[in-house]
Phi, psi and omega in degrees: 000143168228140160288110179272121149254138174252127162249125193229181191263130185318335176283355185253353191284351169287331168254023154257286189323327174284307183304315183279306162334309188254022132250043164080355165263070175262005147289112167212206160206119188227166204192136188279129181230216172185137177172191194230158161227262186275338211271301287342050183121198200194115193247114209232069202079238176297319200263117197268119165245121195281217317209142196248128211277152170203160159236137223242103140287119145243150223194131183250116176234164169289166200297313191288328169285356187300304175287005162268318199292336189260345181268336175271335203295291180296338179291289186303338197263002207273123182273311197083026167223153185320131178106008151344317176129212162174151186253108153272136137318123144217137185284149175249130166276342190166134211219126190233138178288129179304313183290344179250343213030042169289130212258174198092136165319000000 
């Protein structure tokens, strides 16, 4: 299993959360975040802004979908201009439902 996190721009998060819903990824968890990345922030005349609004998907799939799940990511969320986001990959060893305690997706 791998964890994907995506950090993206809040205006592309309806089109992706729809896009990955209708290839069949509709467990996910997303959450409003605010950070920076290489650019270290975004400078607009006078005014510098350190830290950036972003919404943070995260999301657990088998291993053979990850590279589908990161490739619809990148389409839908993709601007072509700096602050696009960025994706991460993690192996998950195992994962359990709290109410049953059943090990597995």
């Amino acid at each position: 299993m791998k964890m994907v996190r995506a950090f993206i721009r809040p205006e592309k998060e309806q089109e992706v959360v729809l896009a990955l819903e209708g290839a069949g990824f509709g467990s996910l968890t997303k959450m409003p975040v605010f950070g920076r990345g290489k650019q270290k922030g975004l400078q607009v005349g006078p005014i510098y802004y350190d830290e950036l609004p972003k919404t943070l998907l995260m999301l657990v799939v088998d291993d053979g979908a990850a590279e589908q799940v990161v490739d619809l990511i990148e389409d839908k969320a993709r601007t072509g201009f700096i602050g696009d986001g960025k994706i991460f990959l993690s192996d998950i060893e195992q994962a359990y439902t709290i109410r049953t305690g059943e090990a597995g997706l």
